[in-house]
Every structure is written in C-alpha cells, then in structure tokens.
VEXDREN-2710 file (C-alpha; in Angstrom, 1 decimal):
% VEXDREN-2710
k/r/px/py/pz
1/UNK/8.5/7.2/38.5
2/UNK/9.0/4.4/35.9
3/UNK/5.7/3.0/37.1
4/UNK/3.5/6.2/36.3
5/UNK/5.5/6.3/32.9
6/UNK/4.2/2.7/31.8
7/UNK/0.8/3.4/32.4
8/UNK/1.0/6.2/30.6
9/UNK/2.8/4.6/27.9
10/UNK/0.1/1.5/28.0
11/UNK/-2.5/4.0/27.2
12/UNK/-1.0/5.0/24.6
13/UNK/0.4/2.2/22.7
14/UNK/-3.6/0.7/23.0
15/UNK/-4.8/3.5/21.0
16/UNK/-2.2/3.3/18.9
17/UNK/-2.7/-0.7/18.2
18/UNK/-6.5/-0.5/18.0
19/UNK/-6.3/2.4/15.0
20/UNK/-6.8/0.9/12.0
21/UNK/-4.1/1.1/9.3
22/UNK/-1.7/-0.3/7.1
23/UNK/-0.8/-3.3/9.5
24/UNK/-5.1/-4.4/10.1
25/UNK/-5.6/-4.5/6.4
26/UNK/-2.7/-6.9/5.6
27/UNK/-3.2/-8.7/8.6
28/UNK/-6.9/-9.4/7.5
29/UNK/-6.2/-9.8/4.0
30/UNK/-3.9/-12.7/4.5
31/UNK/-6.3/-14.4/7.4
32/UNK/-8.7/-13.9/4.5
33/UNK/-5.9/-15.6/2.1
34/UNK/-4.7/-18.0/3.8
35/UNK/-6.4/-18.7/7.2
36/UNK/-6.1/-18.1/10.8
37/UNK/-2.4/-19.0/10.8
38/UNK/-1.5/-16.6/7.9
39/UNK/-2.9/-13.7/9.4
40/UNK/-1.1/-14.4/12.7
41/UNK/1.9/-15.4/11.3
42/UNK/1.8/-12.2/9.6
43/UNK/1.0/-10.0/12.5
44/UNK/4.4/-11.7/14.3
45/UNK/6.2/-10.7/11.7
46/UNK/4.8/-6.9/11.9
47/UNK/4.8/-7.2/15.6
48/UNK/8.5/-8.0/15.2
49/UNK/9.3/-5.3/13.3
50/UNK/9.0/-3.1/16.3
51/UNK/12.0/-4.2/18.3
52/UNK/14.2/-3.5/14.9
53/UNK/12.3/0.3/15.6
54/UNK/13.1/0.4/19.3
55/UNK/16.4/-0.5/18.8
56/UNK/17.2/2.0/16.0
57/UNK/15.5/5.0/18.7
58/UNK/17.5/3.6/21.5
59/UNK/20.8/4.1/19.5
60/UNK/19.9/7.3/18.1
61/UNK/19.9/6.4/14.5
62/UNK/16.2/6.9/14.0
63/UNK/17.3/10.6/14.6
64/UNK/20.2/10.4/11.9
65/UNK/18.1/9.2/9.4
66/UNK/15.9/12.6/10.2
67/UNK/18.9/14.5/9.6
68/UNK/20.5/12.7/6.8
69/UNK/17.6/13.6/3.8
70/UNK/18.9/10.9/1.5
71/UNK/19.0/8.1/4.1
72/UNK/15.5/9.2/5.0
73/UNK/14.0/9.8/1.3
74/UNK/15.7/6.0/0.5
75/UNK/13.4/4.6/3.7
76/UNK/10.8/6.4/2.6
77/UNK/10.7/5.2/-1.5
78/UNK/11.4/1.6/-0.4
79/UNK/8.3/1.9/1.5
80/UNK/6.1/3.3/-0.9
81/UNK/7.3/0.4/-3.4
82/UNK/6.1/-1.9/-0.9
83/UNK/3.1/-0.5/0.0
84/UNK/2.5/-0.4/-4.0
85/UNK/3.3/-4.0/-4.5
86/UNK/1.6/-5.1/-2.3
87/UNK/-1.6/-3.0/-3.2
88/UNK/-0.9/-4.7/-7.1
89/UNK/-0.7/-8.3/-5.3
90/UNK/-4.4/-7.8/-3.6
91/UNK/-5.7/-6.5/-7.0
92/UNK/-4.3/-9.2/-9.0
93/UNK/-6.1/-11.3/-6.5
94/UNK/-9.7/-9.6/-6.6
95/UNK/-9.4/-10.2/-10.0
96/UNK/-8.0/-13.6/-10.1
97/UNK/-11.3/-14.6/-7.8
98/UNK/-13.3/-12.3/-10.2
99/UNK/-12.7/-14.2/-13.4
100/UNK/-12.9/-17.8/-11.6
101/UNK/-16.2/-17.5/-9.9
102/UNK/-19.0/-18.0/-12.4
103/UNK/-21.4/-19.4/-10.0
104/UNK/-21.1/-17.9/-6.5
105/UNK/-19.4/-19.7/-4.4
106/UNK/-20.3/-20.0/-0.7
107/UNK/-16.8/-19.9/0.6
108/UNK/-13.5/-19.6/-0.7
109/UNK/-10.8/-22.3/-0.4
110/UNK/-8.0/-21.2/1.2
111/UNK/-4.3/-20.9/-0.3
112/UNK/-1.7/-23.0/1.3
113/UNK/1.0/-19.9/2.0
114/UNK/4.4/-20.9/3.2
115/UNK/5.1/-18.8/6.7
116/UNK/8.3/-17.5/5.8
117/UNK/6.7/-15.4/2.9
118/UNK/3.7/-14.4/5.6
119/UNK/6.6/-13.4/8.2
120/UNK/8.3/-11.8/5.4
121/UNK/5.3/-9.8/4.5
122/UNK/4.4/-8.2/7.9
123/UNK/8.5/-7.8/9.0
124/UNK/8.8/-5.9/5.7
125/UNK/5.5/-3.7/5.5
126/UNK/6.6/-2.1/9.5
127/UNK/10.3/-2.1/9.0
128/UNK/9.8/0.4/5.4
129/UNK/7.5/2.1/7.3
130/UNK/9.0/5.4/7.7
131/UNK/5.9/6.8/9.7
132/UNK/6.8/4.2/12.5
133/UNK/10.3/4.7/12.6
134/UNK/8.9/8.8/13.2
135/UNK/6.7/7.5/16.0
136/UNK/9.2/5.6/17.6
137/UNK/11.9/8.0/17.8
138/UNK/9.3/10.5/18.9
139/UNK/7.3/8.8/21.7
140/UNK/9.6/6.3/23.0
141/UNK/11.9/8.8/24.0
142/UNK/9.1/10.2/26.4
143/UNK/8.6/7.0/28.5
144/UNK/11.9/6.0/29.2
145/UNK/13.3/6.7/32.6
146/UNK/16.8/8.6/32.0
147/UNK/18.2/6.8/35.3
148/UNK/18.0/3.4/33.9
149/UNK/19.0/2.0/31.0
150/UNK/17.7/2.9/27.5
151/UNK/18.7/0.2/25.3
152/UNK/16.6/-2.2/27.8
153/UNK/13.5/-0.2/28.5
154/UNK/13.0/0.5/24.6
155/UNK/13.0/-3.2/24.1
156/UNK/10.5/-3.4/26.8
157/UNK/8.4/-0.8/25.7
158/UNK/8.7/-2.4/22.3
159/UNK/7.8/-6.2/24.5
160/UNK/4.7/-4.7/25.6
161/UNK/3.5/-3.1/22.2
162/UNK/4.4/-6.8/20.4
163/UNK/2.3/-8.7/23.0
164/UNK/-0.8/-5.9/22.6
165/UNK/-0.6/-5.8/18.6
166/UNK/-0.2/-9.7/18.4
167/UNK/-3.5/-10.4/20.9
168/UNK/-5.3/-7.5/18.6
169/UNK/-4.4/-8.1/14.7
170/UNK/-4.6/-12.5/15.3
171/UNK/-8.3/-11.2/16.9
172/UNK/-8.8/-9.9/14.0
173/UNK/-7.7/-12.9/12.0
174/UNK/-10.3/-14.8/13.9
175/UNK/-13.0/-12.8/13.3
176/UNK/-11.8/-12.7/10.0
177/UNK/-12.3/-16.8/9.4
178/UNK/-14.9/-16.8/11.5
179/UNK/-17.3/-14.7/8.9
180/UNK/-15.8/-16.8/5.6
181/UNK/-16.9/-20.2/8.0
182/UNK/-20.2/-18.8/8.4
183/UNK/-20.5/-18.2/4.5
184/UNK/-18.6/-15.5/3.1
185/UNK/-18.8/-15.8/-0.5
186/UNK/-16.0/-14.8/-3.4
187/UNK/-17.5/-11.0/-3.6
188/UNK/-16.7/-10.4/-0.2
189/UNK/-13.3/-11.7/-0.3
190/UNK/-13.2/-9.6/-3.6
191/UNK/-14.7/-6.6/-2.3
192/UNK/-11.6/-7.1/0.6
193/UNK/-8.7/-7.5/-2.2
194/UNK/-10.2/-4.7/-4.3
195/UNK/-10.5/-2.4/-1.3
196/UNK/-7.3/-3.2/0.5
197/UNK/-5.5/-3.0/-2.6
198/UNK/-6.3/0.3/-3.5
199/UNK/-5.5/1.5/0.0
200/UNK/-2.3/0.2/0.2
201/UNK/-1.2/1.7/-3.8
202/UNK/-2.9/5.3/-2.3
203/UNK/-0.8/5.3/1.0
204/UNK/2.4/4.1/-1.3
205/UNK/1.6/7.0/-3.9
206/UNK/1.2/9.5/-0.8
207/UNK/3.9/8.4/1.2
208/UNK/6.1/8.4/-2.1
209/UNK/4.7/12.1/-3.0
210/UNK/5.2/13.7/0.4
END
C-alpha cells in the first residue's frame, strides 16, 4: 500500500520540482552572483525549508493557520515583503552592473557571499511561502499511510522532495556558471537581475493583494 503511494507521490513531487518558480529564479540568480556554491547553498537552504512544512502538516497546524485568518494574512504579508525585497535587491543589482560596465565586459567577477546569508535567503523565501505551506497541508496528507506513523512519513516525504529539489536547482547552478565561463557578458547577468527582480516584486504585490 505504502509502496504504490510513494510512487505516486514521486511523480508528483518531480513535476512539482521541475516547474519553474520562485525557488529556480533565486537559485539562479545567486549561482549567477556568487557562483556554483551560492546557488547550491541557497537551494539547501530552500530545500530545508520543506521539513519545517512537513512538520507543520504532520501536526496539524498548517490547517490552523487556514482557519485562524490573522495567523494566515501575517504568513502571507511577511512573504510578500520578502518576495519584494528581494525583487528591490536584484534591481539594485541590474543597475549597479548597469552603471559600472562602460566597456562590455566578457564576464562578470563574482561576489564573495558569506553562506549563512545564501542559506538565509533560500530558508527564508520557502518558509514565508504561504503557497507551499497550502501545498503541503494539501498533498502530503494524500500519501501518507494512516497505519503508520505521520510525523515520520511526512519527514520522509519531505527527505525525498529535499534530495530531488537539491540534484535539480544546484543543476541549474551549474548550467548557470557554465554559460558566464563560456562568456556571458554584464547584459546578460543584467537582463537576469532586471528580469528576476521584477518577477519576484509582481509575485510579492500579488501574493500581498490576494
């Protein structure tokens, strides 16, 4: 029984991982910022995230925070004021590379980022995340066998999801470097910032508008 629900599960949770979104663009933005270990240390600090999500549906509380509008309208605001602020950071940055590239540089040196603020960045960006805590809470609940024990199968739900997102957004950060070693140039890395920072302030203005 448990068997037929993992599979199902792992077909699920790979579409889910491979859909691009909020997590893929900061993921690549900081590989593009920092490097290779930037964007993974970011993604294991998103990736992590999802066990403080499987906890919260194993105990119920994701369903409390449905049913208590305050709790869930506070979640939801401090999301959006991420989301924003982190959509103002990749801005400042496209124009930061903007006004100090007057001759078109072949590639862009890389920032020297400390990993605690890269953790800190992905932990943060899925933890606000209202939408995730709604997913968890809502598909969790349908691959967990009731006979066994919940608190342990969510975190190994959660175990699986970590391992798939980690090999998918640090492939991503390689592929990332890999195009700024072959000779990505500052409007490219611009073009990035500019982009990613306007989706992040339009999913932060939606997400605080809904």
């Amino acid at each position: 029984m448990f068997s037929e629900l993992f599979w199902a599960y792992l077909i699920a949770i790979s579409l889910l991982t491979v859909t691009p979104g909020v997590d893929t663009l900061l993921v690549m933005r900081n590989a593009g910022r920092g490097g290779f270990r930037d964007g993974c240390v970011t993604s294991a600090g998103i990736c992590s995230g999802l066990f403080f999500h499987a906890t919260l549906s194993a105990l119920g509380i994701s369903l409390l925070l449905l049913e208590t509008a305050w709790a869930f309208s506070a979640l939801k605001w401090a999301g959006a004021c991420y989301l924003i602020w982190l959509g103002l950071g990749s801005l400042r940055q496209a124009v930061k590379h903007k006004s100090a590239s007057g001759a078109e540089a072949p590639l862009v040196a890389r920032q020297a980022v400390p990993m605690a603020m890269s953790f800190r960045e992905g932990l943060l960006s899925n933890v606000l995340n209202p939408k995730t805590a709604l997913f968890y809470m809502a598909l969790l609940p349908q691959f967990v066998d009731p006979a066994g024990n919940a608190f342990q199968q969510s975190l190994m739900l959660a175990g699986v999801h970590f391992l798939l997102a980690m090999c998918w957004q640090c492939g991503l950060a390689w592929m990332v470097v890999r195009f700024r070693e072959v000779g990505i140039g500052v409007r490219a890395r611009r073009l990035l910032n500019g982009l990613t920072g306007g989706f992040f302030i339009a999913m932060g203005a939606r997400l605080a508008g809904n």
